[in-house]
C-alpha positions in Angstrom: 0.0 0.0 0.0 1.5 3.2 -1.7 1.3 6.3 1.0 1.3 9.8 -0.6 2.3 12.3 1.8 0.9 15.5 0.2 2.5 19.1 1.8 0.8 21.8 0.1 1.7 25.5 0.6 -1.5 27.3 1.0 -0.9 30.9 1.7 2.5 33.0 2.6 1.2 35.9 4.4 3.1 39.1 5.5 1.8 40.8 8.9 3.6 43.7 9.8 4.7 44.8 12.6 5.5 48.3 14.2 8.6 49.9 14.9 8.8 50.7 18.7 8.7 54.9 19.2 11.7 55.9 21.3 12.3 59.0 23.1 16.5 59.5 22.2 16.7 62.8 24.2 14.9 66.2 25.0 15.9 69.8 25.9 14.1 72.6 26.9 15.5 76.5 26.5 13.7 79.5 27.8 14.8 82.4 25.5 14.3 86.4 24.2 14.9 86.7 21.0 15.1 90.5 19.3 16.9 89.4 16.0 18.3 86.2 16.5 19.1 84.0 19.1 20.5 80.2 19.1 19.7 77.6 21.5 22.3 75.3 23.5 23.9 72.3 21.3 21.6 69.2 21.0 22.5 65.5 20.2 19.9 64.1 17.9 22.1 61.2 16.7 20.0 57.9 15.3 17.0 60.2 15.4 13.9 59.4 12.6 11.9 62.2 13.6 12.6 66.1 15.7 9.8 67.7 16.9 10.3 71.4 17.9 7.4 73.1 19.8 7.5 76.5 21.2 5.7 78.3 23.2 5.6 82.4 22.6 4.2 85.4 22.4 1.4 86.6 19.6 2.9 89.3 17.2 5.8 88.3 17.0 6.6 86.8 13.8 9.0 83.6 14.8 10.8 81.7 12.5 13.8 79.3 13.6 16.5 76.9 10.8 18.8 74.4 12.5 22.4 74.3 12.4 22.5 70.7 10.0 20.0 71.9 7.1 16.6 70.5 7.8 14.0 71.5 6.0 10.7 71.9 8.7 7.2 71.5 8.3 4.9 73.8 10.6 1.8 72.5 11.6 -1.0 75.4 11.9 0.0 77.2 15.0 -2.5 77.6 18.3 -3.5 81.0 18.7 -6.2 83.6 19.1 -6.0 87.4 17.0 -4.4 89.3 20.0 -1.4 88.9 22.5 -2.5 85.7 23.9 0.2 82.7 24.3 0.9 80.8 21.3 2.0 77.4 20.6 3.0 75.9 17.7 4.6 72.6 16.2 7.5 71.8 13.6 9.2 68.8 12.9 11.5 67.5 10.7 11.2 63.1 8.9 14.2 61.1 8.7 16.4 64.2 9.6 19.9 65.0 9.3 21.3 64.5 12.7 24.2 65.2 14.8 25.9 65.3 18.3 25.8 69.1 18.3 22.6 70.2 16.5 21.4 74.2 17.2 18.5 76.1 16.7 18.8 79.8 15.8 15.4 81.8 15.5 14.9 84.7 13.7 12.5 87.5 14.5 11.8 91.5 13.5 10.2 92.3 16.7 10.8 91.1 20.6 9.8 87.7 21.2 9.9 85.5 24.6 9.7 82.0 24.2 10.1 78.3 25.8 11.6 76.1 23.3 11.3 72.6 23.6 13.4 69.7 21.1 12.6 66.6 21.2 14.6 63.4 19.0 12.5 60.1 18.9 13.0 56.7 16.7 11.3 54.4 15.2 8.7 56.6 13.5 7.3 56.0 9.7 9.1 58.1 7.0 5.8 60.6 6.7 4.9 60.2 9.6 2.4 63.2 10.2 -1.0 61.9 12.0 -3.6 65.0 13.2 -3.3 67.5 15.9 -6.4 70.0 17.4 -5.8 72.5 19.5 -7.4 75.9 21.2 -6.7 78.9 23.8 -8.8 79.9 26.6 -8.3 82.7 28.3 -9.1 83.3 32.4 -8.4 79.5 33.3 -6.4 77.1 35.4 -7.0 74.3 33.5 -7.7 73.5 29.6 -7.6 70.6 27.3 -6.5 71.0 23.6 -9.7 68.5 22.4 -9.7 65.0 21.4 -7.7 63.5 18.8 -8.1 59.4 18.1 -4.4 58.2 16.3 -5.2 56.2 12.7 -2.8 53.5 13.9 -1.5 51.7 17.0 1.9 52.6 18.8 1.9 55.9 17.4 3.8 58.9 19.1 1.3 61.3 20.7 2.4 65.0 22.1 1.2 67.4 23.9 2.5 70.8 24.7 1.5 74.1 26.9 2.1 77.8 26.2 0.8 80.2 29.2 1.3 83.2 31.2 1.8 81.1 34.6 4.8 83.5 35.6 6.2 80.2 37.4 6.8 76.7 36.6 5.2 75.9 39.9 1.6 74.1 39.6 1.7 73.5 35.4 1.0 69.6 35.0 -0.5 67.5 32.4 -2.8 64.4 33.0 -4.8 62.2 30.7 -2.9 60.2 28.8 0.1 62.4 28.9 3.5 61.9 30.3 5.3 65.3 31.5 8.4 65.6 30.2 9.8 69.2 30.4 8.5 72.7 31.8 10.1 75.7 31.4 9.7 80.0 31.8 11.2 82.8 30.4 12.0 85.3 33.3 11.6 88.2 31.4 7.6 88.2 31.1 6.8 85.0 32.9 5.6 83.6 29.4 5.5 79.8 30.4 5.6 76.6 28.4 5.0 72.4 29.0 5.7 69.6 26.8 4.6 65.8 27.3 3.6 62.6 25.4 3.1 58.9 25.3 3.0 56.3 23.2 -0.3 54.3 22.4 0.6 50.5 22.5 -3.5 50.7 21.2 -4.7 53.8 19.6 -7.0 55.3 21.6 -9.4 59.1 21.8 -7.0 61.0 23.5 -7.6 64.6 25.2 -5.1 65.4 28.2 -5.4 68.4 30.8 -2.9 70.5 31.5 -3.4 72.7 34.8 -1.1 76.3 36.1 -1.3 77.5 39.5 -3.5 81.0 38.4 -6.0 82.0 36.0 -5.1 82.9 32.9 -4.5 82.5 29.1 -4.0 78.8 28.2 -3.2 77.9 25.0 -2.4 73.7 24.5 -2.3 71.3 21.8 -2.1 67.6 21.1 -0.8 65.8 18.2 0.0 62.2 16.5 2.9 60.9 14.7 2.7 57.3 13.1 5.6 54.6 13.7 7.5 53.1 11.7 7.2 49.5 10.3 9.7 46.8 11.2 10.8 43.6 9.7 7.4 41.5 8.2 6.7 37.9 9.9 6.1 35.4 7.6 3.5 33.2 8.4 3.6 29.3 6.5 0.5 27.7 6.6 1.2 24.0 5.7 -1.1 20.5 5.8 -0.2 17.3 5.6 -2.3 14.2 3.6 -2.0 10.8 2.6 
């Protein structure tokens, strides 16, 4: 009796899987700028993705390059048609990085700012999600609004710009890690920064708190990550 052992290949399927976002380092700079000002040497080495976000004054017209070249994109900055605190976003895919990387910004008029520069891995090549934001003004507290991510594992940030006057009593809860907080001493403009990453994307709308009432002005925002190596999946059956 002849036994035919039949192994047929029926499928060879690809599931990918997702890089894992890394925080590489973080720095934040109070600074007045009246022209132009640079900020302290940064190492962004192995980075795939800076995000810059800066908290400042309205009117004033900032613009910033980096010391290795990048070309930046802006997201739509957070801000109201008078003097209130403004916050905005830039950030920079699959950068050119360095052990020594600057930021000099440029502006006609006086401008007081927190400045905070972040270097992360692991993100996707475009890796640009959503963000919401909005200001309030005469408040202690204030969420941005609620963003859901498209994907899993994405990179989520948040940042604060105010007119605390003091680092004391500015926090962030919801979702959101804080990572750095920071004033300028000149005006007491103010300015937070925080994030996680979503091992499950999920709505996300974090609260960020200051010690007095006043202008708030936060934002939240998503970056996808990466992809990493495929697994290959056999499926195989045996017959006779």
């Amino acid at each position: 009796m002849w036994k035919l052992l039949l192994i047929s290949m029926l499928s060879v399927v690809a599931f990918p899987s997702f890089a894992a976002v890394t925080l590489l380092n973080h720095q934040a700079t109070p600074i007045d700028v009246y022209g132009t000002q640079t900020t302290p040497s940064f190492n962004s080495s192995g980075a795939s993705l800076l995000v810059v976000a800066i908290a400042y004054n309205g009117g004033c017209g900032l613009a910033f390059t980096d010391s290795l070249a990048n070309v930046w994109t802006a997201l739509p900055p957070v801000a109201s048609n008078t003097n209130y605190p403004i916050g905005q976003i830039w950030y920079t895919a699959s950068p050119n990085v360095g052990s020594a990387q600057t930021l000099t910004l440029t502006t006609p008029t006086a401008c007081y700012a927190t400045v905070f520069f972040t270097a992360w891995s692991g993100t996707s090549a475009s890796p640009y999600d959503n963000q919401i934001g909005r200001v309030l003004d005469g408040v202690s507290s204030a969420t941005p609004g609620s963003i859901t991510p498209a994907a899993s594992n994405e990179l989520v940030v948040s940042f604060l710009s105010s007119q605390n006057g003091t680092t004391t009593g500015i926090g962030v809860s919801g979702g959101i890690s804080l990572l750095d907080v920071t004033c300028e001493n000149r005006t007491g403009r103010c300015g937070g920064f925080g994030y996680t990453v979503q091992t499950t994307a999920t709505t996300i709308n974090p609260t960020w708190v200051q010690s007095i009432s006043t202008a708030m002005t936060t934002a939240v925002a998503a970056f996808q990550a990466g992809t990493a190596a495929s697994h290959i999946r056999h499926r195989v059956i045996g017959g006779e």
